[in-house]
ZAZASE-834224 format. One record per atom (N, C-alpha, C, CB): residue in one letter; atom name; x, y, z. Coordinates in nm, 3 decimals. Glycine has a CB too. Layout:
! ZAZASE-834224
+-----+------+---------+---------+---------+
: res : atom :      px :      py :      pz :
+-----+------+---------+---------+---------+
:   a :   CA :       X :       Y :       Z :
...
+-----+------+---------+---------+---------+
END
This chain:
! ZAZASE-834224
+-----+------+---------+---------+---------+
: res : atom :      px :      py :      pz :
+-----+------+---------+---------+---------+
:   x :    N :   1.971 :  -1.794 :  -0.064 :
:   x :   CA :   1.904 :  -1.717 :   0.040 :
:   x :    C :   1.755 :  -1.754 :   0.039 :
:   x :   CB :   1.925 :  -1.562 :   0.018 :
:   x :    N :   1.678 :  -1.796 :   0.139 :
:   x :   CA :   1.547 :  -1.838 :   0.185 :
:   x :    C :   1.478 :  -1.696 :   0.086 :
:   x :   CB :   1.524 :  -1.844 :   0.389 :
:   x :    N :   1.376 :  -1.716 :   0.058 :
:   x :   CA :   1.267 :  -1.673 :  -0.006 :
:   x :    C :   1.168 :  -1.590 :   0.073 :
:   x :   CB :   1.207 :  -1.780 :  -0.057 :
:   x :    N :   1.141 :  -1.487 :   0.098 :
:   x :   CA :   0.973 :  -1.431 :   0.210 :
:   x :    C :   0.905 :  -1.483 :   0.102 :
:   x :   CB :   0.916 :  -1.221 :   0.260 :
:   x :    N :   0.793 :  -1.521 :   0.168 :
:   x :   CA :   0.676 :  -1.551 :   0.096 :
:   x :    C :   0.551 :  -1.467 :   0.188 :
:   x :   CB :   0.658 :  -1.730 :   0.084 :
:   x :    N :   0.581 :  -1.429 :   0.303 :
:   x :   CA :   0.407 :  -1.379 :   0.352 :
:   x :    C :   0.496 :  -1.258 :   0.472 :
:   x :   CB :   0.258 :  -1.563 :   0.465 :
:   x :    N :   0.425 :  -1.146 :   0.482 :
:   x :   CA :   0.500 :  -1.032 :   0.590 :
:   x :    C :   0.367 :  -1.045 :   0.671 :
:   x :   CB :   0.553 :  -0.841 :   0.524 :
:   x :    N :   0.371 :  -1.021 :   0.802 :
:   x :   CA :   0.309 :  -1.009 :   0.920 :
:   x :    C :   0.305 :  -0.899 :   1.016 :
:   x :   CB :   0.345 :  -1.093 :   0.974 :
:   x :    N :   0.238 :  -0.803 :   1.025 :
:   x :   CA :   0.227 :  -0.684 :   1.126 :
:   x :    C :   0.108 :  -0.670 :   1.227 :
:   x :   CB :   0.223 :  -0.560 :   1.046 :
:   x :    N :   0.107 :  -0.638 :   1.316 :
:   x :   CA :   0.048 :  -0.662 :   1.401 :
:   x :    C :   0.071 :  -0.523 :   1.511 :
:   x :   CB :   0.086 :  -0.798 :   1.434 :
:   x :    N :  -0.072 :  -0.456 :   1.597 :
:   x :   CA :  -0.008 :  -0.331 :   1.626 :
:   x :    C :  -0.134 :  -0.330 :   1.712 :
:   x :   CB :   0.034 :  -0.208 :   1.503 :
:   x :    N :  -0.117 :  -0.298 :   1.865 :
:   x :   CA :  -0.244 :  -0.264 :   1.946 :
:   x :    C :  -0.213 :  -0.157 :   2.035 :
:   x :   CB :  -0.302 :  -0.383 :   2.029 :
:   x :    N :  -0.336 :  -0.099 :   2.054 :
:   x :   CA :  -0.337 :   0.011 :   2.125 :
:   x :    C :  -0.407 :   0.010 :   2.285 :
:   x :   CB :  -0.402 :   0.102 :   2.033 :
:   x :    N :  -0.395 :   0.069 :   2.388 :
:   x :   CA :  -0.498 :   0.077 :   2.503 :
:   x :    C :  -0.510 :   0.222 :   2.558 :
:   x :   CB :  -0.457 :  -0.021 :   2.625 :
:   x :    N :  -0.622 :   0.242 :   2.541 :
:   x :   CA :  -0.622 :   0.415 :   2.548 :
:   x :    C :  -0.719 :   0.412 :   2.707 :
:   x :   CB :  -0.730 :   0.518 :   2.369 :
:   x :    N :  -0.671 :   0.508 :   2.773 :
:   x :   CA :  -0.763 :   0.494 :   2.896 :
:   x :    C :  -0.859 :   0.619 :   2.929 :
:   x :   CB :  -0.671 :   0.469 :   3.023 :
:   x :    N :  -0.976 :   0.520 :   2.923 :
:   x :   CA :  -1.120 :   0.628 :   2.923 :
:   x :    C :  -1.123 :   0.712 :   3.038 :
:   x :   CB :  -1.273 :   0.546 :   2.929 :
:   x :    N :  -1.090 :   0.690 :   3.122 :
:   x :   CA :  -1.105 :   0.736 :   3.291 :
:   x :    C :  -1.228 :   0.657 :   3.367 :
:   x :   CB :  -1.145 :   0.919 :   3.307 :
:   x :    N :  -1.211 :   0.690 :   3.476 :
:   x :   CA :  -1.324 :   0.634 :   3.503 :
:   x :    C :  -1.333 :   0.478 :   3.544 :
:   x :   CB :  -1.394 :   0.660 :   3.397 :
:   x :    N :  -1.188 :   0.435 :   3.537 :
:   x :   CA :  -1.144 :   0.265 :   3.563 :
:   x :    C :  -1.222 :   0.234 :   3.390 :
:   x :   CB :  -1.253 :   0.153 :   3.755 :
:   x :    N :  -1.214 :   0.288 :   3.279 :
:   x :   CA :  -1.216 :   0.202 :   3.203 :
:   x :    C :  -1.112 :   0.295 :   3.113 :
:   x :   CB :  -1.358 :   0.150 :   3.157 :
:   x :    N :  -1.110 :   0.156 :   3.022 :
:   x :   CA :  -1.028 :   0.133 :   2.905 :
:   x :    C :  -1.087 :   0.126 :   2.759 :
:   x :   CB :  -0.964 :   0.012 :   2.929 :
:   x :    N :  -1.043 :   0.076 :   2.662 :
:   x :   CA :  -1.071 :   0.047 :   2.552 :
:   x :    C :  -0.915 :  -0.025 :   2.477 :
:   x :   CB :  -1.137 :   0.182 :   2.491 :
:   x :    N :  -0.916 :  -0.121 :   2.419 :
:   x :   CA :  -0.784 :  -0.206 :   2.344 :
:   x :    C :  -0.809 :  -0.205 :   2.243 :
:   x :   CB :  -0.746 :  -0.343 :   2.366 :
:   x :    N :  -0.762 :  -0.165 :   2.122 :
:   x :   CA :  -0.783 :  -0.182 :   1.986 :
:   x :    C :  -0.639 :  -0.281 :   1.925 :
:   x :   CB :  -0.801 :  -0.016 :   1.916 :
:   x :    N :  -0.701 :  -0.376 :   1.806 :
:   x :   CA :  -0.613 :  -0.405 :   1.806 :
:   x :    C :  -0.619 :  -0.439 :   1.588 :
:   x :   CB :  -0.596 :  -0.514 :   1.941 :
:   x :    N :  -0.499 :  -0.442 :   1.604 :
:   x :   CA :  -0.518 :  -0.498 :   1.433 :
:   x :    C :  -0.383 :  -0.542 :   1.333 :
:   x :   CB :  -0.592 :  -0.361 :   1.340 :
:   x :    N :  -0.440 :  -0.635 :   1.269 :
:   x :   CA :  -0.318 :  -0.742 :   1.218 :
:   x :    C :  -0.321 :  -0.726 :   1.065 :
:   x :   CB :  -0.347 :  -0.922 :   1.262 :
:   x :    N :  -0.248 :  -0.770 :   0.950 :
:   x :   CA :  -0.238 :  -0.823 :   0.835 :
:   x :    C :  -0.097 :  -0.920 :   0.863 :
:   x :   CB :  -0.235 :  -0.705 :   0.717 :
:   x :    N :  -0.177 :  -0.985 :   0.753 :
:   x :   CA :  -0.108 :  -1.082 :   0.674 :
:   x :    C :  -0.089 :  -1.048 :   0.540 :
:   x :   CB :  -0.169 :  -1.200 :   0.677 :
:   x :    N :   0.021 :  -1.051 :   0.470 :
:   x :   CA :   0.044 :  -1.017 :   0.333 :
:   x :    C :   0.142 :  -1.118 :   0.244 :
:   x :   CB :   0.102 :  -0.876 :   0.336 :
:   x :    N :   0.067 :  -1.149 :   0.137 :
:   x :   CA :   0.149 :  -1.306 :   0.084 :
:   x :    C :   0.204 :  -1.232 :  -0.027 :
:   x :   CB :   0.041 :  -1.471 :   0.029 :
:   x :    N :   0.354 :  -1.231 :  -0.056 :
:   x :   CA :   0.412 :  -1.217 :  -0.118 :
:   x :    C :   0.438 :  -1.263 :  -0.281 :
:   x :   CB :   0.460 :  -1.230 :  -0.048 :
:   x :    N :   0.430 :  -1.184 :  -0.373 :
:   x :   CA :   0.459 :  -1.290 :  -0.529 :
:   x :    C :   0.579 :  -1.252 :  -0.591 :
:   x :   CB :   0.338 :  -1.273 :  -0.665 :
:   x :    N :   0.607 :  -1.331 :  -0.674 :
:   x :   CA :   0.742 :  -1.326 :  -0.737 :
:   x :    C :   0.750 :  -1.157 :  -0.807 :
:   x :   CB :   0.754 :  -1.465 :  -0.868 :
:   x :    N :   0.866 :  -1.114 :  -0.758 :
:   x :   CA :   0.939 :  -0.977 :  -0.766 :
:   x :    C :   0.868 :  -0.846 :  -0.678 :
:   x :   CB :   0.943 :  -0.935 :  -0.931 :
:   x :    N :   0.815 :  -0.937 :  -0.585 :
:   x :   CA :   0.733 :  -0.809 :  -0.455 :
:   x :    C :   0.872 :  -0.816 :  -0.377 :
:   x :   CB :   0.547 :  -0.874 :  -0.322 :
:   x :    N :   0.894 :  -0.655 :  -0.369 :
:   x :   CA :   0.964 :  -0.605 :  -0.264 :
:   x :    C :   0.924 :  -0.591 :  -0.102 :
:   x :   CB :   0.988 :  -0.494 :  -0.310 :
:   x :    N :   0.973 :  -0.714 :  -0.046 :
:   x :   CA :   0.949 :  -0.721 :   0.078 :
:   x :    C :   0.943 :  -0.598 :   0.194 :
:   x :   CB :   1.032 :  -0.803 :   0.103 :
:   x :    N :   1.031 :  -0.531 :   0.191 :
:   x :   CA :   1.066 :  -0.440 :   0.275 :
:   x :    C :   0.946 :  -0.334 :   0.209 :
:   x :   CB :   1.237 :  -0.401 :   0.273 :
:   x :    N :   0.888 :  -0.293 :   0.148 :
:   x :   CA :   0.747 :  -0.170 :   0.015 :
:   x :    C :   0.669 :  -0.342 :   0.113 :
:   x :   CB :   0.772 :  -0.148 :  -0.311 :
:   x :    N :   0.645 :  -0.397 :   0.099 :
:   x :   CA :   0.517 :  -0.433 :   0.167 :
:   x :    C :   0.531 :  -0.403 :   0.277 :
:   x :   CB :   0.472 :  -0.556 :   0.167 :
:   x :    N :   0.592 :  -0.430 :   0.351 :
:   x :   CA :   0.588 :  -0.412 :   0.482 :
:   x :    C :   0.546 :  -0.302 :   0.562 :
:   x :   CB :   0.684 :  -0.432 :   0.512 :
:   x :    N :   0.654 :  -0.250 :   0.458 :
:   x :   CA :   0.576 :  -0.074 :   0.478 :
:   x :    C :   0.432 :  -0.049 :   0.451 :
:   x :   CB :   0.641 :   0.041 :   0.369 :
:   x :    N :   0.375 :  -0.098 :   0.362 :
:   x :   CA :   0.223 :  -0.091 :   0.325 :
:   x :    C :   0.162 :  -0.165 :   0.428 :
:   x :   CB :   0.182 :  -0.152 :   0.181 :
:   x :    N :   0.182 :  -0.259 :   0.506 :
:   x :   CA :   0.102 :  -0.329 :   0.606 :
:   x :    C :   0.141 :  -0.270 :   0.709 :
:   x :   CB :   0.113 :  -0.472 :   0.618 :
:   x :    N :   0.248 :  -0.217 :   0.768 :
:   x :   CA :   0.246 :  -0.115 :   0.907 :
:   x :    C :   0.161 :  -0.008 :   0.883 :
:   x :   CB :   0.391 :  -0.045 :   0.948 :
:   x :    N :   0.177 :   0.076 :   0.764 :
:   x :   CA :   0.067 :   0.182 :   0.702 :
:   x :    C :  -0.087 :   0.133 :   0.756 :
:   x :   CB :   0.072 :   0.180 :   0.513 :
:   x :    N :  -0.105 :   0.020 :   0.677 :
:   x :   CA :  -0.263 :   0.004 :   0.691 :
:   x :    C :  -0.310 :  -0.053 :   0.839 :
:   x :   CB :  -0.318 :  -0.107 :   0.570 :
:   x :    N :  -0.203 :  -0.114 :   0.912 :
:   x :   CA :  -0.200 :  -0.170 :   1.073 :
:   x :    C :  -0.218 :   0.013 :   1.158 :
:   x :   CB :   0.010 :  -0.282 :   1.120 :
:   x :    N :  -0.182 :   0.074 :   1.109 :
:   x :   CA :  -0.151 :   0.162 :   1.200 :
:   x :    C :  -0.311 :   0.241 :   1.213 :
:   x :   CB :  -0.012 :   0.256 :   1.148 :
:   x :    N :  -0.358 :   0.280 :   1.061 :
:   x :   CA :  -0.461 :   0.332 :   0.969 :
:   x :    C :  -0.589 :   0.251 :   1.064 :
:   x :   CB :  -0.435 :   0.280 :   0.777 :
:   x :    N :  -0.585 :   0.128 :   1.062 :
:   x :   CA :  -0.727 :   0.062 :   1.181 :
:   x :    C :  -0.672 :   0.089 :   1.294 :
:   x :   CB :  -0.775 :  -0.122 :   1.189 :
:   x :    N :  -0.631 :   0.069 :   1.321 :
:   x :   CA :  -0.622 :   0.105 :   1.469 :
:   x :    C :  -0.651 :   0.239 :   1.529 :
:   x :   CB :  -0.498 :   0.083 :   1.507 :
:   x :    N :  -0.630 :   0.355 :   1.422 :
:   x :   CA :  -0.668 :   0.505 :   1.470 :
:   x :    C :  -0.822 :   0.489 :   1.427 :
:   x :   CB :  -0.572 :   0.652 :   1.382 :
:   x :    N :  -0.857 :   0.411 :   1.300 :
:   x :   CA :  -1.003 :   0.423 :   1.314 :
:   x :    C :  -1.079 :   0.362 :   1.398 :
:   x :   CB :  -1.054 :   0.397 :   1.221 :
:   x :    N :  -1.042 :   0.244 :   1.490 :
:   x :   CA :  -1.044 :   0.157 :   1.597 :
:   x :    C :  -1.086 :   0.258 :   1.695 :
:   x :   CB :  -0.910 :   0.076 :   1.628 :
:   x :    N :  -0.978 :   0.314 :   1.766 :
:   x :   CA :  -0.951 :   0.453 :   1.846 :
:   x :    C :  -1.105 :   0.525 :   1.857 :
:   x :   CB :  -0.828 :   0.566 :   1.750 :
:   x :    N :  -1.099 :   0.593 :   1.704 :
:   x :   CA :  -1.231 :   0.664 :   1.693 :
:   x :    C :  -1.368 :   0.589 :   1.721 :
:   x :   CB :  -1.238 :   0.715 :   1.557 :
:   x :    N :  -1.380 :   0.477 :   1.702 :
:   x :   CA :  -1.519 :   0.400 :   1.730 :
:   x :    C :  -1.541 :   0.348 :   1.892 :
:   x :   CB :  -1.523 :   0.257 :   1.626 :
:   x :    N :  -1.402 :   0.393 :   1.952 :
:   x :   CA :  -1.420 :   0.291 :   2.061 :
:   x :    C :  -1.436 :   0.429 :   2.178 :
:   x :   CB :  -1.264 :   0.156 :   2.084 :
:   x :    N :  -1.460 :   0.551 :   2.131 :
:   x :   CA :  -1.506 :   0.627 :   2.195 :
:   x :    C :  -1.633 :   0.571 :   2.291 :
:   x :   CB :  -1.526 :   0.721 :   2.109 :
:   x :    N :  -1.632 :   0.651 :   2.375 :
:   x :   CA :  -1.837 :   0.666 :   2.499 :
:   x :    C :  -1.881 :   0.759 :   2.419 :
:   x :   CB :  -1.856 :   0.752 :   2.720 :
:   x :    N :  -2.031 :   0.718 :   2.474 :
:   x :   CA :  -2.101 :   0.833 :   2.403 :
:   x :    C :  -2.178 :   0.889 :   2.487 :
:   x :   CB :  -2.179 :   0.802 :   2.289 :
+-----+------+---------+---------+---------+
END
C-alpha cells in the first residue's frame, strides 16, 4: 500500500460586507508526514488550524 507522506487542506471563505463589497479569506497547510504519523490525527489537526485562520481572517477583514 502507497505511503502518505504530506496532507493538504485548504478552506476559503467570502463574507459579504453590503454595500457591493465583499471580503475572501482564504487559508492552506501543508503537512509532511513522518514515520508512524497517523494520517487521518493530522488531517484533522490541519482542517482544525485551516478553519482557526480563516475565522481570524474573518475578524481582520472587518471595515472600520
Amino acid at each position: 500500500m502507497p505511503k502518505v507522506k504530506q496532507i493538504s487542506v485548504g478552506a476559503s471563505f467570502t463574507k459579504n460586507l453590503g454595500n457591493f463589497q465583499s471580503v475572501k479569506v482564504e487559508a492552506n497547510i501543508v503537512m509532511e508526514l513522518h514515520d508512524g504519523d497517523d494520517p487521518t490525527a493530522a488531517y484533522e489537526d490541519a482542517w482544525a488550524r485551516v478553519q482557526e485562520q480563516v475565522r481570524i481572517g474573518l475578524g481582520k477583514g472587518q471595515p472600520k
